[in-house]
PyMOL CGO cylinders between C-alpha atoms (Angstrom):
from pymol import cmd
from pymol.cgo import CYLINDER

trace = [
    CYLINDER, 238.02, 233.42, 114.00, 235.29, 234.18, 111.69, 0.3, 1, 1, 1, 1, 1, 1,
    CYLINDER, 235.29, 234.18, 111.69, 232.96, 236.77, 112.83, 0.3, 1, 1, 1, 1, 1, 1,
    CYLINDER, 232.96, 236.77, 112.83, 230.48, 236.90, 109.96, 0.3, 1, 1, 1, 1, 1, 1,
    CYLINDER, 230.48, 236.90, 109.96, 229.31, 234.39, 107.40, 0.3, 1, 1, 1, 1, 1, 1,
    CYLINDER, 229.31, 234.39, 107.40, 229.24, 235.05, 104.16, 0.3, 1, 1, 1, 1, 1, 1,
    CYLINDER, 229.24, 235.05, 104.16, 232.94, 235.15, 103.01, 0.3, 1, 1, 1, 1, 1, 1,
    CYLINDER, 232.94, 235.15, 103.01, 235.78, 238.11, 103.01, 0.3, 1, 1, 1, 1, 1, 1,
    CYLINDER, 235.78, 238.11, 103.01, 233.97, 241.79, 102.40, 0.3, 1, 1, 1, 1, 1, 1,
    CYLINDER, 233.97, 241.79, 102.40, 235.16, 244.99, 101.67, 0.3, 1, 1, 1, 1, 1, 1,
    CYLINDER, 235.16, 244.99, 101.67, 233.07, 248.08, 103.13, 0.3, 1, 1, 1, 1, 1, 1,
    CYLINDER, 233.07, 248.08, 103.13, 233.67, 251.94, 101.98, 0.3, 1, 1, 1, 1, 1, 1,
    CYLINDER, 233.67, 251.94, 101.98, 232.80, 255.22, 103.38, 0.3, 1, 1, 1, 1, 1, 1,
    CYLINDER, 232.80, 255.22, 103.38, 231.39, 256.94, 102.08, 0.3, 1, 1, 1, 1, 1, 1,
    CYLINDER, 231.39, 256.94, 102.08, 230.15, 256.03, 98.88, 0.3, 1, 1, 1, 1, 1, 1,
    CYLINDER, 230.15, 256.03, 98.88, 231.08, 259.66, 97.13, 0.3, 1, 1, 1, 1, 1, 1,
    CYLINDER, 231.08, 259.66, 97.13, 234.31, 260.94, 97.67, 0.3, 1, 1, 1, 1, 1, 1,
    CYLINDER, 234.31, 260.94, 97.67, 236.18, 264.08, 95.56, 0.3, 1, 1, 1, 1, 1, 1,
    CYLINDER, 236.18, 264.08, 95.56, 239.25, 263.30, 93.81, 0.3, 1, 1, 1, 1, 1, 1,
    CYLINDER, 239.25, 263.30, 93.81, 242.28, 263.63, 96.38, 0.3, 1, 1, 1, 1, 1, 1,
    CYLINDER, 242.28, 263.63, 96.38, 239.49, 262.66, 99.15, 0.3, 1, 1, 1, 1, 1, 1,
    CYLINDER, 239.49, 262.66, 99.15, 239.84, 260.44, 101.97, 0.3, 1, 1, 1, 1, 1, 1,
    CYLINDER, 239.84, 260.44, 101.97, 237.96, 256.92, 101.81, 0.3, 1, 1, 1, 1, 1, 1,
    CYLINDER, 237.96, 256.92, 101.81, 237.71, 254.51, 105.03, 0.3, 1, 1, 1, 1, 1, 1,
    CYLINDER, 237.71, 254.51, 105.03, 237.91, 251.26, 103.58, 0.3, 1, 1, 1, 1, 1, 1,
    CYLINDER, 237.91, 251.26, 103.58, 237.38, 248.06, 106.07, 0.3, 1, 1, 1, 1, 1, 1,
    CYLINDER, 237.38, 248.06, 106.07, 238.40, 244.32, 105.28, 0.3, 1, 1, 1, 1, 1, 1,
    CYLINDER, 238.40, 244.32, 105.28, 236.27, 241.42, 106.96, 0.3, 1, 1, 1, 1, 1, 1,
    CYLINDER, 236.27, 241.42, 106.96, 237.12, 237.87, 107.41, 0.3, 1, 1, 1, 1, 1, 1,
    CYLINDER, 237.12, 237.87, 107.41, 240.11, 237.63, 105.32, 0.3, 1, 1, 1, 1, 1, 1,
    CYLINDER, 240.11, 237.63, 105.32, 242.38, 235.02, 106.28, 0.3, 1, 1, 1, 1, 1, 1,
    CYLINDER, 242.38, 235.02, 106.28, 244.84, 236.08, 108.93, 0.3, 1, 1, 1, 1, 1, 1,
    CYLINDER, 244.84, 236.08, 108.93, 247.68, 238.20, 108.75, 0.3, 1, 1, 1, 1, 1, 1,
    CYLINDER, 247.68, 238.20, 108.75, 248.08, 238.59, 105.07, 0.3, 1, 1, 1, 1, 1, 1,
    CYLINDER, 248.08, 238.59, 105.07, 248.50, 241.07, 102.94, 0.3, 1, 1, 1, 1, 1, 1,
    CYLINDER, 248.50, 241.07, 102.94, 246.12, 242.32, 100.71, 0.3, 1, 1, 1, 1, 1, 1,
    CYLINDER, 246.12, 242.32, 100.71, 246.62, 244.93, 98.10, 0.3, 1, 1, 1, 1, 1, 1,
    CYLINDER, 246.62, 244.93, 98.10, 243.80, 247.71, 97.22, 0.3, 1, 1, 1, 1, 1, 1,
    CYLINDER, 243.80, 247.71, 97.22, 243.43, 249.53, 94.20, 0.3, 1, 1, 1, 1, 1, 1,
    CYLINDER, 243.43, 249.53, 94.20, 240.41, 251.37, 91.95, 0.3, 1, 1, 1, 1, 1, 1,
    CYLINDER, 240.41, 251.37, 91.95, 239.77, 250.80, 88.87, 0.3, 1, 1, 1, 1, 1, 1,
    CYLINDER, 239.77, 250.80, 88.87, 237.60, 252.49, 86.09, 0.3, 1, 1, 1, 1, 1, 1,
    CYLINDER, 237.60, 252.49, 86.09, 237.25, 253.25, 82.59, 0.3, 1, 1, 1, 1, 1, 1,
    CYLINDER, 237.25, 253.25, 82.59, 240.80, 254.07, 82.04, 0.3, 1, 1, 1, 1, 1, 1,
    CYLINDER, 240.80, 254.07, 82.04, 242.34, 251.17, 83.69, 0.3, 1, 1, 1, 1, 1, 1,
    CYLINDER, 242.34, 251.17, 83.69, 243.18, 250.73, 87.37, 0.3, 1, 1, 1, 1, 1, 1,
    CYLINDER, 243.18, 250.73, 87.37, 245.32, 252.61, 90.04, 0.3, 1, 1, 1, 1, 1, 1,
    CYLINDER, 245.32, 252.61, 90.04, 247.13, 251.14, 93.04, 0.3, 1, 1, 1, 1, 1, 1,
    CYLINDER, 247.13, 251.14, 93.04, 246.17, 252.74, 96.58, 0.3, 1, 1, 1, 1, 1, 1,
    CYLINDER, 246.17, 252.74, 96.58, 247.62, 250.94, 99.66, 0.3, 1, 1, 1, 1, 1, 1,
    CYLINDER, 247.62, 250.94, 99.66, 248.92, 247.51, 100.87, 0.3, 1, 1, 1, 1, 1, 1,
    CYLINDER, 248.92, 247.51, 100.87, 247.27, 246.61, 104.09, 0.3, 1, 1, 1, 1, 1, 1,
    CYLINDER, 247.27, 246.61, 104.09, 248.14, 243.80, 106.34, 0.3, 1, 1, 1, 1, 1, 1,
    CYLINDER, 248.14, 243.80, 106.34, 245.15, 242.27, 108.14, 0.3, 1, 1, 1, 1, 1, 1,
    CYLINDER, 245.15, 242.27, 108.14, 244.76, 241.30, 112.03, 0.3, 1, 1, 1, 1, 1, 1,
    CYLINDER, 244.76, 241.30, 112.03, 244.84, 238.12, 113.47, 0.3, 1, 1, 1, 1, 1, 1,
    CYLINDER, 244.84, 238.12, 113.47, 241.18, 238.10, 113.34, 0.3, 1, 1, 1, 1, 1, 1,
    CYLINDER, 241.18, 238.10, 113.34, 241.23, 238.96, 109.68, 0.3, 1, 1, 1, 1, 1, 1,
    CYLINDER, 241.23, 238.96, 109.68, 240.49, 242.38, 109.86, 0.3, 1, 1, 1, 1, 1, 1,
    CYLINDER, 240.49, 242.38, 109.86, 241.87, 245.34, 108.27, 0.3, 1, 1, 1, 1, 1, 1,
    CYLINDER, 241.87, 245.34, 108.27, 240.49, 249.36, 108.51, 0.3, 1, 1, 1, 1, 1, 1,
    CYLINDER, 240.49, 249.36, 108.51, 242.50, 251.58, 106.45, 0.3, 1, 1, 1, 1, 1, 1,
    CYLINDER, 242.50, 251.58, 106.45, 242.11, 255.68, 105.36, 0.3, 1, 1, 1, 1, 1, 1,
    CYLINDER, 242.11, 255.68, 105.36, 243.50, 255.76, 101.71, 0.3, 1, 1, 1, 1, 1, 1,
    CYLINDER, 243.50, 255.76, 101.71, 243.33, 258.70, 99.62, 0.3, 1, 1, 1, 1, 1, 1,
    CYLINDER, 243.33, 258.70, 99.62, 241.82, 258.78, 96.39, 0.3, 1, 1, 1, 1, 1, 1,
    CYLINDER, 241.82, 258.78, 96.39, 244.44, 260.26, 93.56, 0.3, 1, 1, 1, 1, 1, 1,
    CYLINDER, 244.44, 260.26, 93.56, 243.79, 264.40, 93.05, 0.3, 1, 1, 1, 1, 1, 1,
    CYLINDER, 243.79, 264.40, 93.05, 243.77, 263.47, 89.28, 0.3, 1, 1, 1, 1, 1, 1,
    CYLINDER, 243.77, 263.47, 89.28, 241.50, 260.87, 89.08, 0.3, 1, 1, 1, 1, 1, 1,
    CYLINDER, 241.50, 260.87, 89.08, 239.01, 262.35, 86.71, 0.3, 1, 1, 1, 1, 1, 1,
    CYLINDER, 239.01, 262.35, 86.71, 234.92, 262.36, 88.00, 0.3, 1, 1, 1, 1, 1, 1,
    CYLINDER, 234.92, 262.36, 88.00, 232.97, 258.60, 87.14, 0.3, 1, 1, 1, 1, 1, 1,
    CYLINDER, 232.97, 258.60, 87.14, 231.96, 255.23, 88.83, 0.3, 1, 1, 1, 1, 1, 1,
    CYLINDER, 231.96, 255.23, 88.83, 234.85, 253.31, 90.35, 0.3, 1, 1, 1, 1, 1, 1,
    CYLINDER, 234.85, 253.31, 90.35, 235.46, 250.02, 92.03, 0.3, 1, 1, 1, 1, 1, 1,
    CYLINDER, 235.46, 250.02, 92.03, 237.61, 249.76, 94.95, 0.3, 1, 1, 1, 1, 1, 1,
    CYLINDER, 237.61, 249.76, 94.95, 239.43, 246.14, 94.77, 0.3, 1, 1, 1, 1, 1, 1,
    CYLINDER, 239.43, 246.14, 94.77, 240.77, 244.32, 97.31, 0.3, 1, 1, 1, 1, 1, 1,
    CYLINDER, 240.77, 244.32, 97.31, 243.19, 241.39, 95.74, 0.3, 1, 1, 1, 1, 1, 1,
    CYLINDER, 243.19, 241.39, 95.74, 244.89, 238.96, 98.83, 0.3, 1, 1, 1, 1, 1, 1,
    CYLINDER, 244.89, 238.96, 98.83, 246.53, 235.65, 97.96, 0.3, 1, 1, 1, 1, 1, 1,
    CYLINDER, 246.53, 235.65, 97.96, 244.61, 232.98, 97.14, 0.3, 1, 1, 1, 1, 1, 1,
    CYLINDER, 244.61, 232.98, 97.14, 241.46, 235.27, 98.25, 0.3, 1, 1, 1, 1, 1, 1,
    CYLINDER, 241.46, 235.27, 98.25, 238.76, 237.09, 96.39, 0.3, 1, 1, 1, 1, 1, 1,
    CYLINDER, 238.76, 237.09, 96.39, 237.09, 239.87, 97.77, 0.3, 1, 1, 1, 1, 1, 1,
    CYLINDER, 237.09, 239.87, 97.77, 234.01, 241.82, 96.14, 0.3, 1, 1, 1, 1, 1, 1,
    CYLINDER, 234.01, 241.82, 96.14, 234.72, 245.37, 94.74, 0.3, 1, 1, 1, 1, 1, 1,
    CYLINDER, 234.72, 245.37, 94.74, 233.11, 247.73, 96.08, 0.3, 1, 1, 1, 1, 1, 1,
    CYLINDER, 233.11, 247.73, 96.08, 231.35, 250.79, 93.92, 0.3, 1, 1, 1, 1, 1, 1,
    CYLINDER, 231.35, 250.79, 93.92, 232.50, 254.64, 94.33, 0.3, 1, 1, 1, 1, 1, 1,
    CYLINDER, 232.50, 254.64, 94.33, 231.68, 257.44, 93.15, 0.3, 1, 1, 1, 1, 1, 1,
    CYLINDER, 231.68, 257.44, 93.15, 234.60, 259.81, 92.08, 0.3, 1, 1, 1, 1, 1, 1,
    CYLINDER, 234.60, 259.81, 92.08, 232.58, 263.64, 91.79, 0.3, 1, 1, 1, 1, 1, 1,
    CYLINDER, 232.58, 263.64, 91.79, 233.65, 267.12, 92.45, 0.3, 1, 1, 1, 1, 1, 1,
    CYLINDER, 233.65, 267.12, 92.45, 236.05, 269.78, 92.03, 0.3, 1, 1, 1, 1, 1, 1,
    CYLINDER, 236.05, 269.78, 92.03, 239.74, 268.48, 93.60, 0.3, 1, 1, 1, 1, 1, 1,
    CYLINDER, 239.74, 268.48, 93.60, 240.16, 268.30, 96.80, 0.3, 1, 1, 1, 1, 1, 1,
    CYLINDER, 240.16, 268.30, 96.80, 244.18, 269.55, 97.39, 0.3, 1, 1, 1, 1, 1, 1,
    CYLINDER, 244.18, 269.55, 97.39, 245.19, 269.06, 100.93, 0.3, 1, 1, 1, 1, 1, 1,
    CYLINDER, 245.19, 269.06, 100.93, 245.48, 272.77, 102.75, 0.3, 1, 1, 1, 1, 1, 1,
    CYLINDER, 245.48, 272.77, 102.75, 242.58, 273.69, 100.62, 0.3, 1, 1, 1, 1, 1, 1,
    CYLINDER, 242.58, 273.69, 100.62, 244.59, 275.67, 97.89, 0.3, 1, 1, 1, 1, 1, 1,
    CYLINDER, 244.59, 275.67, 97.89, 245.79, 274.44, 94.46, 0.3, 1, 1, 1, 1, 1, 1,
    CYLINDER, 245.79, 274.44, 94.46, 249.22, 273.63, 94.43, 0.3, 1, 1, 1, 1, 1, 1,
    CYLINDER, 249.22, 273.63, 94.43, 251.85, 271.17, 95.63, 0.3, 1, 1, 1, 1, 1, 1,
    CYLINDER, 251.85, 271.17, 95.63, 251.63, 269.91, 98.62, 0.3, 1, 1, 1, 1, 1, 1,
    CYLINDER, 251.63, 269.91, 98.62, 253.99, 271.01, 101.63, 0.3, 1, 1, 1, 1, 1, 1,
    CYLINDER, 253.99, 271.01, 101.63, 254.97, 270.32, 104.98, 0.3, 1, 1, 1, 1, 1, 1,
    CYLINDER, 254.97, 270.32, 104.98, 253.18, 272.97, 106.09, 0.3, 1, 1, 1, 1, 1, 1,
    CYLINDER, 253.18, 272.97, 106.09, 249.80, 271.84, 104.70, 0.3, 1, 1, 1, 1, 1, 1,
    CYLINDER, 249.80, 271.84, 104.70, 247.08, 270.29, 107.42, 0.3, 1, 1, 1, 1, 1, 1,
    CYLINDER, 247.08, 270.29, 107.42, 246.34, 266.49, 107.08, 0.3, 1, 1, 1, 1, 1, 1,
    CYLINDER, 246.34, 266.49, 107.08, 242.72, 265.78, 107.71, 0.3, 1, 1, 1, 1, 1, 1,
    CYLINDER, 242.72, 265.78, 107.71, 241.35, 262.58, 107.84, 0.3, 1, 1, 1, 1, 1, 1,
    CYLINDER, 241.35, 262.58, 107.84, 237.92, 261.97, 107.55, 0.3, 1, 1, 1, 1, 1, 1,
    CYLINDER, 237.92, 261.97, 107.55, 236.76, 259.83, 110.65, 0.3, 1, 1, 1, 1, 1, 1,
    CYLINDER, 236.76, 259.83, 110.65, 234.65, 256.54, 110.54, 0.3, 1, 1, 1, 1, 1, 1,
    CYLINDER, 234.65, 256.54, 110.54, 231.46, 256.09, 111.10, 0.3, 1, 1, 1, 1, 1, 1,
    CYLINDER, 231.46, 256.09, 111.10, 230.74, 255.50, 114.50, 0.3, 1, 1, 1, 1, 1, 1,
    CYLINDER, 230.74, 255.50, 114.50, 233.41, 257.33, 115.78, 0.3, 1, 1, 1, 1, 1, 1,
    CYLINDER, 233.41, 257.33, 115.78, 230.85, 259.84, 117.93, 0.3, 1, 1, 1, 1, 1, 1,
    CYLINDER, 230.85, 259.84, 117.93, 229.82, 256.44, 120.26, 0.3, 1, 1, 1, 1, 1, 1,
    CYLINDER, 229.82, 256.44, 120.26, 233.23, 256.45, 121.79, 0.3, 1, 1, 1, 1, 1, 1,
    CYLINDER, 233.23, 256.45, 121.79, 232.32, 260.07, 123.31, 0.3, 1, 1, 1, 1, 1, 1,
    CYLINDER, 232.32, 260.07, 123.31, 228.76, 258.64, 125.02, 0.3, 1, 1, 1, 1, 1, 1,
    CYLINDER, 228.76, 258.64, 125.02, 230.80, 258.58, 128.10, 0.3, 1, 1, 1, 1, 1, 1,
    CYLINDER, 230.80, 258.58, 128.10, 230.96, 260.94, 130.95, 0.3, 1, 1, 1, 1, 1, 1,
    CYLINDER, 230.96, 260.94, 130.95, 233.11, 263.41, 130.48, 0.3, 1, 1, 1, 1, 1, 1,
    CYLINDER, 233.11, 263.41, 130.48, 235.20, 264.19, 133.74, 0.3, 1, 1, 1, 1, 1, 1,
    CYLINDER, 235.20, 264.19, 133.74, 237.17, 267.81, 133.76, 0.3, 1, 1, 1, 1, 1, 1,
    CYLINDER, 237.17, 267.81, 133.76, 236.94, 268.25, 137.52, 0.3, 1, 1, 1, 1, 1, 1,
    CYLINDER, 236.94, 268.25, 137.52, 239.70, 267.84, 139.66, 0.3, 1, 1, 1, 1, 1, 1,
    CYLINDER, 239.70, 267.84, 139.66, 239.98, 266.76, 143.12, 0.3, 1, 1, 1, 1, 1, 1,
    CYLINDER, 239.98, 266.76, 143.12, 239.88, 269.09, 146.06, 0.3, 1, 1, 1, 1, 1, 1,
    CYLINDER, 239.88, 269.09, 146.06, 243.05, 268.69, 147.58, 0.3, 1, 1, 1, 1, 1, 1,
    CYLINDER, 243.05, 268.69, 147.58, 244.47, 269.32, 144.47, 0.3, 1, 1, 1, 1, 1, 1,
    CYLINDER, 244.47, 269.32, 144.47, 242.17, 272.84, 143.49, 0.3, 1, 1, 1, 1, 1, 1,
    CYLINDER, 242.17, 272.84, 143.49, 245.13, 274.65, 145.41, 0.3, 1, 1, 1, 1, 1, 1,
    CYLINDER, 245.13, 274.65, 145.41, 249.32, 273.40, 145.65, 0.3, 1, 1, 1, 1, 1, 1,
    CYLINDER, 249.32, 273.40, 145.65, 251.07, 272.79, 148.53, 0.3, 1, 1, 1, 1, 1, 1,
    CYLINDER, 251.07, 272.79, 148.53, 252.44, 275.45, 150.21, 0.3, 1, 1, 1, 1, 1, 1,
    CYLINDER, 252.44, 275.45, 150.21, 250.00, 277.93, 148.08, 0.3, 1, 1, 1, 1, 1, 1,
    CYLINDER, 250.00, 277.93, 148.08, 249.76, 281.55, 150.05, 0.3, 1, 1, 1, 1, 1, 1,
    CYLINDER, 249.76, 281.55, 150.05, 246.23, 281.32, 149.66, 0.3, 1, 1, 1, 1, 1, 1,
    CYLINDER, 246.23, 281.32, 149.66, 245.97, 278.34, 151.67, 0.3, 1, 1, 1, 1, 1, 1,
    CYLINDER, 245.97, 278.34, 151.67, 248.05, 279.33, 154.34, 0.3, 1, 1, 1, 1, 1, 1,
    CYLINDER, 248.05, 279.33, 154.34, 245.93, 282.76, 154.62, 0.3, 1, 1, 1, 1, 1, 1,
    CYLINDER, 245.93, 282.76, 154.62, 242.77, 280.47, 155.35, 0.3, 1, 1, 1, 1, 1, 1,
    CYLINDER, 242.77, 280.47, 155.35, 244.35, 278.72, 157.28, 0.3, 1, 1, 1, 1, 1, 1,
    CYLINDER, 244.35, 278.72, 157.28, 245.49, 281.47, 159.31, 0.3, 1, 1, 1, 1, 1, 1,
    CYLINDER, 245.49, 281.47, 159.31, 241.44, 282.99, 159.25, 0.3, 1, 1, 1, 1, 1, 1,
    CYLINDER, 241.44, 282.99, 159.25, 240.36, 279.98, 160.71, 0.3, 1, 1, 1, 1, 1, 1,
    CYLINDER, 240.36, 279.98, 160.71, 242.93, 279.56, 163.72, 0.3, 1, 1, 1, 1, 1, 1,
    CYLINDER, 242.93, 279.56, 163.72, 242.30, 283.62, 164.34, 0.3, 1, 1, 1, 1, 1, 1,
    CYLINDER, 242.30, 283.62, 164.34, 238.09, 283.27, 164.02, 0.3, 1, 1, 1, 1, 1, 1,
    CYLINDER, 238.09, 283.27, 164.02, 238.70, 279.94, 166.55, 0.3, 1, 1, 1, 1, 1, 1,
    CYLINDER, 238.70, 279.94, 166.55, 240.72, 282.10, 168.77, 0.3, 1, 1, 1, 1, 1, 1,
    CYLINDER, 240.72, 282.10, 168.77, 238.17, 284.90, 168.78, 0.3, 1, 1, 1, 1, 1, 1,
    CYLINDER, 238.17, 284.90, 168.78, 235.28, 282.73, 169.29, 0.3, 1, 1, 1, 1, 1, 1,
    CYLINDER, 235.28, 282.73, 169.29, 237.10, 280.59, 172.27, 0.3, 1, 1, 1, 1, 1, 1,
    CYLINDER, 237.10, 280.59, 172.27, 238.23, 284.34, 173.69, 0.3, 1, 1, 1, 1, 1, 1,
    CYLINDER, 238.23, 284.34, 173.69, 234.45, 285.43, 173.18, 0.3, 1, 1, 1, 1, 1, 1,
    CYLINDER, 234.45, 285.43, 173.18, 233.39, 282.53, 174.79, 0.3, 1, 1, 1, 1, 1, 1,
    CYLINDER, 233.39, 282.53, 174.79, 235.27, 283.17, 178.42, 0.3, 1, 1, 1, 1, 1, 1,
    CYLINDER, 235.27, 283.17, 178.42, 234.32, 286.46, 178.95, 0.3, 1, 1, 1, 1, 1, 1,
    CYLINDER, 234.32, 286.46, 178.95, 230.82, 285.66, 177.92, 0.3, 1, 1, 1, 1, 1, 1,
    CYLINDER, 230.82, 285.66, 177.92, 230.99, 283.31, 181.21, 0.3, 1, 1, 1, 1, 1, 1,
    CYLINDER, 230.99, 283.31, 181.21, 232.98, 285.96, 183.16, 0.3, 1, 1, 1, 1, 1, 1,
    CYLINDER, 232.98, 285.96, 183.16, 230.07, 288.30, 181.98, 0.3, 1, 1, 1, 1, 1, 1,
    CYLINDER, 230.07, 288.30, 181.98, 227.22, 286.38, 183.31, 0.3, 1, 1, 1, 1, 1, 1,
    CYLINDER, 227.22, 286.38, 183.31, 229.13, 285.05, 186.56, 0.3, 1, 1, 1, 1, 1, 1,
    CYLINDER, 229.13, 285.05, 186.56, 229.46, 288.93, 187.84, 0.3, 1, 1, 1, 1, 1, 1,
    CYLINDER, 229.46, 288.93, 187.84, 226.06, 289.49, 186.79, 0.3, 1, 1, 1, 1, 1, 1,
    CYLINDER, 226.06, 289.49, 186.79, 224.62, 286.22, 189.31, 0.3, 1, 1, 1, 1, 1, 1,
    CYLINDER, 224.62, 286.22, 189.31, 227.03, 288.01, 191.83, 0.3, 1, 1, 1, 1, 1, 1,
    CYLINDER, 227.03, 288.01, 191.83, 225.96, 291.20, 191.80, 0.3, 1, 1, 1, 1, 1, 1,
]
cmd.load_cgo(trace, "trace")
């Protein structure tokens, strides 16, 4: 199925990235299930950067990191599939390095892996947000609190059904006397 005219497309965000940055790179209307290969390419020659499979539909959305020693300049992003040709895409390599854990070096287990997220991604939050939980489950079974209120309530009853009685015991001696 071929959700837009026009022919296969590759899409980029964003535009700028620093070397050892993250790029989101999406693949439209490809033909289905194939693989297609990505790599950027520049004055010096070009570098591979993933090999992506693509949907049923044709699709393809992939987070590929741009090499930490690709030096600053204008870049295209190209997307070769068989039998398929697909438009680079411009980037713009800028910036100091970006080494994952934020400090020069080789990178470890123990350094964080962020991803930058897509566009869009804040839409999937419009939603309500529900933290609340039911009332019968605000306090366990068998909780001592619950058993204490419990125990208030069948005391106040008694009280107020005692109170009750000699209220009318009260007010038939009074008609008596």
């Amino acid at each position: 199925m071929v959700g837009h005219e026009g022919g296969p497309r590759l899409i980029l965000e964003p535009d700028r990235v620093h070397p050892g940055g993250v790029l989101t790179v999406r693949l439209e209307d490809l033909p289905p299930e194939g693989s297609v290969e990505l790599s950027i390419a520049g004055a010096a020659g070009s570098v591979p950067l993933a090999s992506v499979v693509v949907d049923p539909e044709g699709h393809a959305t992939v987070f590929v990191e741009i090499p930490v020693d690709l030096p600053a300049g204008a870049y295209t992003v190209n997307a070769a599939a068989e039998r398929t040709v697909v438009s680079g895409v411009r980037v713009t390599v800028e910036g100091p390095p970006q080494v994952e854990g934020g400090e020069p070096g080789e990178k470890d287990e123990d350094d964080l892996l962020l991803v930058a997220l897509p566009s869009g991604w804040q839409q999937s939050l419009s939603g309500p947000i529900v933290t609340a939980k039911p009332l019968t489950e605000t306090l366990p079974a068998g909780s001592g609190y619950r058993g204490a209120i419990q125990w208030f309530i069948a005391v106040l009853a008694l009280a107020v059904g005692l109170g009750s009685v000699a209220l009318v015991a009260f007010m038939r001696r009074r008609r008596r006397a």
